[in-house]
C-alpha positions as CSV (number, residue, x, y, z in Angstrom):
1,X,54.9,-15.7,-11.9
2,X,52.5,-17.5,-9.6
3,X,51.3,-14.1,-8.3
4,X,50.2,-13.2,-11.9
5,X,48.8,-16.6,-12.9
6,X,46.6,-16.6,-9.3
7,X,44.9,-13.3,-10.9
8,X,44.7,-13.7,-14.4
9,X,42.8,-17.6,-12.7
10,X,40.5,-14.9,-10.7
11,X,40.0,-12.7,-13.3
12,X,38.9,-15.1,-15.3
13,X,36.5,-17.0,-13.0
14,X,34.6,-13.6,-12.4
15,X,34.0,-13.8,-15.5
16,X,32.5,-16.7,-16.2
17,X,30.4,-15.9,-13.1
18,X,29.0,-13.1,-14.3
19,X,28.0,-14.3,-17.6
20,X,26.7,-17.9,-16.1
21,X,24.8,-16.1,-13.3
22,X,24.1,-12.6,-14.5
23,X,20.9,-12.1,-12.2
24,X,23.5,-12.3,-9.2
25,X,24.3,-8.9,-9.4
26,X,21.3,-7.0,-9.2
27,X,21.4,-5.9,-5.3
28,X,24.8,-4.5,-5.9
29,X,23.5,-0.8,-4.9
30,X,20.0,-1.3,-5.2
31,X,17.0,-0.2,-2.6
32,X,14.2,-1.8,-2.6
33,X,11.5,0.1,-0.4
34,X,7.1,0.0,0.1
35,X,5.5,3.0,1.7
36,X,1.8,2.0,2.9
37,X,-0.2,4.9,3.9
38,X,-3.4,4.2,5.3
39,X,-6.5,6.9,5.4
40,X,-10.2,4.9,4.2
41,X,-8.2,2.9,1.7
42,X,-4.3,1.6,1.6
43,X,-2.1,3.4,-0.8
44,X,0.9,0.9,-1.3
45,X,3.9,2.1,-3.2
46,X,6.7,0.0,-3.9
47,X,9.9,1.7,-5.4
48,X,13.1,-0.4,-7.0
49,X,16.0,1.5,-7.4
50,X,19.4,1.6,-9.1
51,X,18.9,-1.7,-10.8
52,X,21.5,-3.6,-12.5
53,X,20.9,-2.3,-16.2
54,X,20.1,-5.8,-17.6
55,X,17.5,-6.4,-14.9
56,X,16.3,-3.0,-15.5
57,X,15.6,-3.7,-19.0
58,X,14.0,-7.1,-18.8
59,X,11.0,-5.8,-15.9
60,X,10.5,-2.9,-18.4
61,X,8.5,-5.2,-20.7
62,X,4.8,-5.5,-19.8
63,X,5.1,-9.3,-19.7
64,X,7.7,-9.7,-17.8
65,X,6.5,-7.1,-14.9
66,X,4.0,-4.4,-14.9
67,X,1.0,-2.6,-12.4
68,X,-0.9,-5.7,-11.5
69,X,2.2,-8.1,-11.1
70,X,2.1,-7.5,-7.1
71,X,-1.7,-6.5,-6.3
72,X,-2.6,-9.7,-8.7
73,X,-0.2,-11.7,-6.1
74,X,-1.5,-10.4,-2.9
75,X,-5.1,-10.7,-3.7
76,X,-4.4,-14.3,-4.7
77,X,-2.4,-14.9,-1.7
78,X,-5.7,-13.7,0.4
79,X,-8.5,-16.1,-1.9
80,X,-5.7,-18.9,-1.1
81,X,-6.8,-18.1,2.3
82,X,-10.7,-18.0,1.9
83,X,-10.8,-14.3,2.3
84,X,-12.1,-12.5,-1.0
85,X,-13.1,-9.3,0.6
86,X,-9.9,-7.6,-0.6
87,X,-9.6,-5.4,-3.9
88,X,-7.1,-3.3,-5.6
89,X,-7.6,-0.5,-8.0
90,X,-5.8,2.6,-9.3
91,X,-2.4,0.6,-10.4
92,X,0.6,2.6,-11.9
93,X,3.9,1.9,-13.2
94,X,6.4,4.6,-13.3
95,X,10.3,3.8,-15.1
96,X,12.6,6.1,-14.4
97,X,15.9,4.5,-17.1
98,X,18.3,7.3,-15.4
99,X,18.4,6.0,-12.5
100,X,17.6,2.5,-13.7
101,X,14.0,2.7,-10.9
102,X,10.6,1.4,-11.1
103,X,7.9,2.3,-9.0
104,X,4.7,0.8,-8.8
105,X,2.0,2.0,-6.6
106,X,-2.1,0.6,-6.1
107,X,-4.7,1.3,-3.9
108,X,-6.4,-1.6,-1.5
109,X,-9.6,-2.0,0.0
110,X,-12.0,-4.4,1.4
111,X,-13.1,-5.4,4.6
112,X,-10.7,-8.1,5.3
113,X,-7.3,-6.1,4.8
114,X,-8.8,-2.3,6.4
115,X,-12.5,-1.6,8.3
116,X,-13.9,1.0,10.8
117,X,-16.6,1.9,12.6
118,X,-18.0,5.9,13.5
119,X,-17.9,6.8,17.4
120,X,-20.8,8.9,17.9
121,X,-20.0,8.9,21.3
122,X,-16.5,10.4,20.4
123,X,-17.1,12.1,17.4
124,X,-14.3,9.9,15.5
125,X,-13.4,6.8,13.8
126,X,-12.3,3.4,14.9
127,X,-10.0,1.6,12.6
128,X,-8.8,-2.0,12.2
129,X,-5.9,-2.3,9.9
130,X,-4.8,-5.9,9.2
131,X,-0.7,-5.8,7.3
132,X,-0.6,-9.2,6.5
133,X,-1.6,-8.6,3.1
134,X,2.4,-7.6,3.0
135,X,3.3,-11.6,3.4
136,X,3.9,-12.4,-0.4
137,X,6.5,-13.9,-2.7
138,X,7.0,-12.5,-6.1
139,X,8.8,-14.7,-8.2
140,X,9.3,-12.2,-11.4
141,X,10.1,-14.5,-14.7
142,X,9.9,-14.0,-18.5
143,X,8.0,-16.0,-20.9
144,X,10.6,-18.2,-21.7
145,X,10.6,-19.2,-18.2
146,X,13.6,-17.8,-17.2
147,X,14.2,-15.9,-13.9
148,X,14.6,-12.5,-13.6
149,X,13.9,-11.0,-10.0
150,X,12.2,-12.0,-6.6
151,X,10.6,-10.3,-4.4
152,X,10.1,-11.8,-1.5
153,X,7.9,-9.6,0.7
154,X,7.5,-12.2,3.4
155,X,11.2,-13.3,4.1
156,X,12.3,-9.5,4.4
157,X,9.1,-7.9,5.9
158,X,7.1,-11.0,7.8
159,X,8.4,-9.8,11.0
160,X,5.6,-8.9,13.2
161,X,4.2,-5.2,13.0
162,X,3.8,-4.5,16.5
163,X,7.5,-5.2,16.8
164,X,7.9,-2.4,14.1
165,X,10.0,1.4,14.9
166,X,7.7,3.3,15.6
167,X,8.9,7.0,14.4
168,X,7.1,9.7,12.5
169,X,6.4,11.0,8.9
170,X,6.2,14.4,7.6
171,X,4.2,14.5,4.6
172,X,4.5,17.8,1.4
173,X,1.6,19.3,3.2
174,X,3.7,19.4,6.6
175,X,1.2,17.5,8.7
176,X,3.0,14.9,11.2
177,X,1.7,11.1,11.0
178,X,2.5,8.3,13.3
179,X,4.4,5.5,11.5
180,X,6.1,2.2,11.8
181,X,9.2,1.2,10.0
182,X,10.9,-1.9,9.5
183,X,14.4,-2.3,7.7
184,X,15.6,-6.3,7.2
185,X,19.0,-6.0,7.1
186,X,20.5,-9.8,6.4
187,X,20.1,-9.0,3.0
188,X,23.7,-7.4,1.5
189,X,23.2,-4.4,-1.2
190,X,19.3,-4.8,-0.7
191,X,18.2,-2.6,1.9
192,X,14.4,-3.9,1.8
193,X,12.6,-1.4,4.0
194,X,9.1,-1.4,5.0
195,X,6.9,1.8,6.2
196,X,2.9,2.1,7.8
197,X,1.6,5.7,7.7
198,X,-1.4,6.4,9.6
199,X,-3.8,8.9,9.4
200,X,-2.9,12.8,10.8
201,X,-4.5,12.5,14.5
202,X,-4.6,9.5,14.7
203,X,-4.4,8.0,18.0
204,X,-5.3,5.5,20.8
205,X,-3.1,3.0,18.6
206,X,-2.9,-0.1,19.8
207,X,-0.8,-3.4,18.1
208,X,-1.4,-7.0,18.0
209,X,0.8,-9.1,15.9
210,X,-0.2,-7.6,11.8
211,X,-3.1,-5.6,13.1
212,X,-3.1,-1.9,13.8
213,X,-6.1,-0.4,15.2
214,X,-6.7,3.3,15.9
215,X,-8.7,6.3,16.1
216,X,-9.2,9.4,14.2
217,X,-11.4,12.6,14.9
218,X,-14.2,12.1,12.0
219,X,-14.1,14.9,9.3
220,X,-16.1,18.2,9.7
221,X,-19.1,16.8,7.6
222,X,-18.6,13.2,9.2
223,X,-19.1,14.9,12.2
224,X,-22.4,17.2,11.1
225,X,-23.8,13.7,9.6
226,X,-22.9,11.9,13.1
227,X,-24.5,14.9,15.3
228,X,-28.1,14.1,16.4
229,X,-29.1,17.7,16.3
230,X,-28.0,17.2,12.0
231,X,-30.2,14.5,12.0
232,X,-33.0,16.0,13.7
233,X,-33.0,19.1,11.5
234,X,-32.9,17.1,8.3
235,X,-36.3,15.3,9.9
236,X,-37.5,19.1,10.2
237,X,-36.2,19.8,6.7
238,X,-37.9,17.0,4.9
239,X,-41.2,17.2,6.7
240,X,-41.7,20.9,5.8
241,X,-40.9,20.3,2.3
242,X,-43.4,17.3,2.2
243,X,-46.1,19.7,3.7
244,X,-45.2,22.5,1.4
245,X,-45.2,19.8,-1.9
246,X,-48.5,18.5,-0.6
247,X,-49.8,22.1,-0.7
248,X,-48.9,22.7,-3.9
249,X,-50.2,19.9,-5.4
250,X,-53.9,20.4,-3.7
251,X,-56.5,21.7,-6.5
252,X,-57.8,25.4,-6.1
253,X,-61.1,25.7,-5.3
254,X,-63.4,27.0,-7.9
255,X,-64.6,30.8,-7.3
256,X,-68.6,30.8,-6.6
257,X,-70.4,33.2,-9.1
């Protein structure tokens, strides 16, 4: 008898958890995962996946969550700091309701989160790459104030990068990058994991705390614009075709009778 009363007393205290705290539940098997891949922008995209269903639903409404919820943030985060060379542009949200995912993906730019210099020396590209744009807190909520999901970027990813995995990644074209990984794992059910493509080629990689700097052979036409013998025929080029406009423009002489 006291066996069953102890569990029908459980049973019944699960209950009135779940309905008191129903947010609690939603990192029972989900992922939560950003894949940053870095060429002359930053393509970030962050994927939530097998949500609770009630959490699912309530960041489907554009006013709850939607594309500019997380680029909004981390441009904010970045004027907080006096730095307003930083962008975003080319925002999607995907929903996927059978597998209760959302994936959002942006691009950033701007010369305080990614710059780079040509080599002419080299005939290649010199990168600086700064990842503490990552270092953000998302506290998602609905109108009514009430919370729904947070995302905190910082607590799970602030680790330093150059203390990142280093591994590679194989992209649908079947070129090989280098890139950095980082998985938090004091979260239970999360599995917040963080990953830093780089360019194919790119080497000479050197890290410093959140910045990444490396090189990268410059393209084909890079390279023809960089090569001094390009830029001396274009010289050639543009002064024939002043001589030859010049010509054409000269009056004809009148024929003598």
């Amino acid at each position: 008898m006291r066996r069953d009363g102890w569990m029908k007393k459980s049973l019944l205290i699960a209950v009135i958890s779940l309905l008191i705290f129903p947010t609690a539940i939603y990192v029972a098997d989900a992922s939560f995962s950003v894949e940053s891949s870095v060429e002359d922008r930053i393509h970030v995209a962050v994927r939530l996946e097998n949500l609770n269903f009630t959490i699912y639903t309530r960041l489907t409404l554009s006013t709850t969550f939607n594309s500019t919820t997380i680029p909004e943030k981390i441009v904010q985060e970045y004027r907080k700091k006096g730095l307003d060379r930083i962008s975003f542009y080319g925002d999607r949200i995907e929903y996927d309701p059978l597998e209760a995912s959302i994936e959002v993906s942006f691009y950033l730019t701007g010369l305080d989160v990614l710059r780079f210099r040509f080599e002419r020396e080299t005939m290649s590209k010199t990168y600086w790459l700064d990842m503490g744009w990552r270092k953000i807190v998302c506290n998602i909520t609905r109108l009514t104030g009430e919370h729904v999901l947070t995302l905190d970027f910082a607590r799970y990813f602030g680790r330093p990068v150059e203390e990142w995995n280093q591994t590679e990644h194989l992209d649908r074209e079947g070129r090989v990058h280098v890139a950095f990984v980082y998985n938090y794992t004091e979260e239970t059910g999360f599995d917040p994991t963080f990953k830093v493509v780089l360019p194919p080629g790119a080497e000479n990689i050197k890290r410093s705390g959140d910045r990444i700097i490396f090189t990268v052979p410059a393209y084909s036409v890079e390279s023809a614009i960089l090569n001094p013998l390009t830029v001396l025929g274009i010289i050639v080029l543009v002064d024939i075709s002043i001589r030859v406009s010049r010509r054409a423009k000269k009056p004809a002489s009148k024929a003598s009778i």
